[in-house]
C-alpha positions as CSV (number, residue, x, y, z in Angstrom):
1,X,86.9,87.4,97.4
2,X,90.6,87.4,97.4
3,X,93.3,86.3,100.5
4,X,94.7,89.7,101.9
5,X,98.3,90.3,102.0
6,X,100.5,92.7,104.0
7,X,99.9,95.1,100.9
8,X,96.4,95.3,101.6
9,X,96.8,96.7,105.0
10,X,96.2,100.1,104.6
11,X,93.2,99.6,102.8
12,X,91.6,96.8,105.6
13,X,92.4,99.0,108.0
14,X,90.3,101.8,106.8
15,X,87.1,99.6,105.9
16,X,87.6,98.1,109.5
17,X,87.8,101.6,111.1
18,X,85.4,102.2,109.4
19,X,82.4,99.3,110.0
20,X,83.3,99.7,113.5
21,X,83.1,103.3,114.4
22,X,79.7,102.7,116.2
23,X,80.0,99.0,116.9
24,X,78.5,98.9,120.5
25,X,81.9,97.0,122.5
26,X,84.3,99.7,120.2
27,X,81.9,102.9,121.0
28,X,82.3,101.6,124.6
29,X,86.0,101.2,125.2
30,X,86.8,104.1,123.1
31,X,84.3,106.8,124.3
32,X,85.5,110.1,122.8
33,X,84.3,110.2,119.2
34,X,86.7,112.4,118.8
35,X,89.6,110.5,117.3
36,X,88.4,106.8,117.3
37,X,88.5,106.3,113.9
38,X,92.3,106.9,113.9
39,X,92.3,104.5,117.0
40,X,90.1,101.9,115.4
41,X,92.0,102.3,111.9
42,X,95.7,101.4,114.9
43,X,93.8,98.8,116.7
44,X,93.0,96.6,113.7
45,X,97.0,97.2,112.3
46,X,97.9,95.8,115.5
47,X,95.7,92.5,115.3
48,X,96.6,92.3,111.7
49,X,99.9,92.4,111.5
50,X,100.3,90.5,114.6
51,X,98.1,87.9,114.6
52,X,95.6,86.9,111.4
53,X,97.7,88.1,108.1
54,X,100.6,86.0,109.6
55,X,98.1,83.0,109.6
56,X,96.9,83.8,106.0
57,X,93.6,83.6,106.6
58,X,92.3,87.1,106.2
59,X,89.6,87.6,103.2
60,X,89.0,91.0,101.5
61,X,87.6,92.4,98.0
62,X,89.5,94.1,95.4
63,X,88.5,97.0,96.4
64,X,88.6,96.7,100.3
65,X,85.2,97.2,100.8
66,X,85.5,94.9,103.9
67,X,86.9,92.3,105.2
68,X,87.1,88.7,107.4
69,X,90.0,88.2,109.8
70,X,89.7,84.7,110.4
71,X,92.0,81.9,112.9
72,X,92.5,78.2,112.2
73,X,91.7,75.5,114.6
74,X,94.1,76.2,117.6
75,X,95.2,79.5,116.6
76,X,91.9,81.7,117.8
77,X,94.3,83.0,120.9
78,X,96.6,85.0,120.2
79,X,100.1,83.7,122.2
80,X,101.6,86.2,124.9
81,X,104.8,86.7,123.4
82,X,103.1,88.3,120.5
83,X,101.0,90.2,122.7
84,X,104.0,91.8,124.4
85,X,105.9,92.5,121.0
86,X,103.1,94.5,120.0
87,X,102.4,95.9,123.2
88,X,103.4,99.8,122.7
89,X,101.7,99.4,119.5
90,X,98.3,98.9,121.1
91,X,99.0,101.1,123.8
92,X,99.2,104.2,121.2
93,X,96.3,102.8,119.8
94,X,94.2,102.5,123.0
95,X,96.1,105.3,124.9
96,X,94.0,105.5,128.6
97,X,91.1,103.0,127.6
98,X,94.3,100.1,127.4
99,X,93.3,98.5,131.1
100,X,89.8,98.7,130.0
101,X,90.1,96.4,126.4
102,X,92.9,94.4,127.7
103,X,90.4,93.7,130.7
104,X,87.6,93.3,127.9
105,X,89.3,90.9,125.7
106,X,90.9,88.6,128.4
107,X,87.3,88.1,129.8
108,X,85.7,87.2,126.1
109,X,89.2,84.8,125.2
110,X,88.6,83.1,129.1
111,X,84.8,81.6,127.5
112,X,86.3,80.5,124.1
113,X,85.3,77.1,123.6
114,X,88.5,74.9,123.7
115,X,86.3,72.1,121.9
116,X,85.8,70.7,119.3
117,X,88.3,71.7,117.2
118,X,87.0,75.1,115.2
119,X,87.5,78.5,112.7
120,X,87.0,80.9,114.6
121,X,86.0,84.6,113.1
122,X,87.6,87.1,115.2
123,X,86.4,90.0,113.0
124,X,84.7,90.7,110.5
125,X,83.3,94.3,108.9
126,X,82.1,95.9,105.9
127,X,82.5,100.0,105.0
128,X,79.3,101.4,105.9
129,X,78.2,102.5,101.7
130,X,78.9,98.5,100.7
131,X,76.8,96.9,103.9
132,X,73.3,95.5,102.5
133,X,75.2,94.5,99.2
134,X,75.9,90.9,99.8
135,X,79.8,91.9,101.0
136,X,79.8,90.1,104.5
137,X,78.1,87.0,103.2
138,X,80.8,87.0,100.3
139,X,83.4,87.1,103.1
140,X,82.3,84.3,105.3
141,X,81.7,82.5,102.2
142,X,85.4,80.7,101.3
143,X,85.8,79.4,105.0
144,X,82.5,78.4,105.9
145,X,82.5,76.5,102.5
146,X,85.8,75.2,103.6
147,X,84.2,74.1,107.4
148,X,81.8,72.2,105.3
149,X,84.0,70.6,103.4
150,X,86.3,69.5,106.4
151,X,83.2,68.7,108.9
152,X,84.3,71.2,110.8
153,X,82.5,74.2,113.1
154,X,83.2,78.2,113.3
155,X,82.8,80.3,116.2
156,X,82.2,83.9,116.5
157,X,81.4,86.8,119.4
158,X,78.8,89.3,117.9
159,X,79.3,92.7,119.3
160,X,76.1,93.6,117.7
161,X,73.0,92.0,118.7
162,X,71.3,93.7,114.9
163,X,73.8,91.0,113.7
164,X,73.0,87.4,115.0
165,X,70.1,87.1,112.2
166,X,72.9,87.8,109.4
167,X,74.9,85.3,110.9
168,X,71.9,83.1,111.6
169,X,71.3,83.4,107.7
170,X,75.0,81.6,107.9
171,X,74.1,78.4,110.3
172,X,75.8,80.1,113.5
173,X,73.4,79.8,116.6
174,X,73.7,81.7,119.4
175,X,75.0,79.6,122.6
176,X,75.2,82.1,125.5
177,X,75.5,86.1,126.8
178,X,78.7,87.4,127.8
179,X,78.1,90.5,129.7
180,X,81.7,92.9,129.4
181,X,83.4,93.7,132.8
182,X,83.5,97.2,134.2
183,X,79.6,97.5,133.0
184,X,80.0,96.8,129.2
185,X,77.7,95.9,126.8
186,X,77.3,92.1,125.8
187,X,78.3,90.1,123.3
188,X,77.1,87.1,121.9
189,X,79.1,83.8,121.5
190,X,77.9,82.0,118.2
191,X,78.6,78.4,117.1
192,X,77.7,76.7,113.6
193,X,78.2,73.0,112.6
194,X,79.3,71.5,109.2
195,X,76.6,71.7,107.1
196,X,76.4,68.4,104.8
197,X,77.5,69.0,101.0
């Protein structure tokens, strides 16, 4: 696993795209099949280059066969100036379906845990031929290591409900449903504690 880089963004953005072309909250706000890749492949610039490769805490192999976009402790919400400087880039990302992710991801940021202190994993996705090989375990591995090291917890959302035994696997238990607004799918909030080294 390597630390991503602004030079990496093409290629994250594509394995991103990618992994969640029929990811269940993604397939929902973006309906038309038509096109969402290109959307998907926009949508992930936007949170990249505005929010997690400015932290430096993105993860991704040499051959960008997937990746972990990863926040700090006190950095998991993203602040509203940077949400307005990229707004016109995620409105030609989102084009009509902007109300209905904005309206989305303001009701999943309102139930983040604002304690204890925590990593939280905003994304994270592996190109479809690599998934089953050990990638997205490789990805969570240098920050959960580093939780362990520090005593300190992770957070996730899992869009995916096929998914909460992989991140079981990792220590993460779920703690609640969040049902979407406007009659979206769940997704389910996941916490793990420091495991001893």
């Amino acid at each position: 696993m390597v630390p991503a880089t602004t030079a990496d963004l093409k290629g994250l953005t594509e394995a991103l795209a990618d992994a969640f072309w029929d990811d269940p909250v993604m397939s929902w706000i973006l309906r038309e099949e038509q096109g969402r890749s290109a959307r998907l492949a926009r949508l992930f610039s936007v949170q990249l280059r505005g929010h997690f490769l400015p932290l430096g805490t993105v993860w991704t192999t040499a051959d960008h066969a997937g990746a972990s976009l990863w926040a700090p402790p006190g950095h998991a919400i993203v602040a509203p100036a940077t949400i307005l400087r990229y707004m016109p880039d995620m409105l030609r990302a989102l084009g009509r379906h902007t109300v209905r992710a904005l309206r989305t991801l303001n009701h999943v940021e309102s139930q983040h845990p604002k304690s204890p202190p925590h990593w939280y994993l905003g994304v994270l996705g592996t190109r479809k031929e690599a998934q089953g090989k050990g990638v997205g375990s490789a990805l969570l591995g240098p920050v959960l290591d580093r939780c362990d090291d520090e005593g300190i917890g992770a957070y996730l959302e899992s869009s995916k409900h096929s998914n909460i035994a992989f991140y079981r696997r990792h220590g993460f238990e779920v703690t609640g449903e969040i049902p979407l607004p406007l009659g979206g799918p769940s997704v389910w909030p996941m916490w793990r504690d420091p495991r001893p080294r």
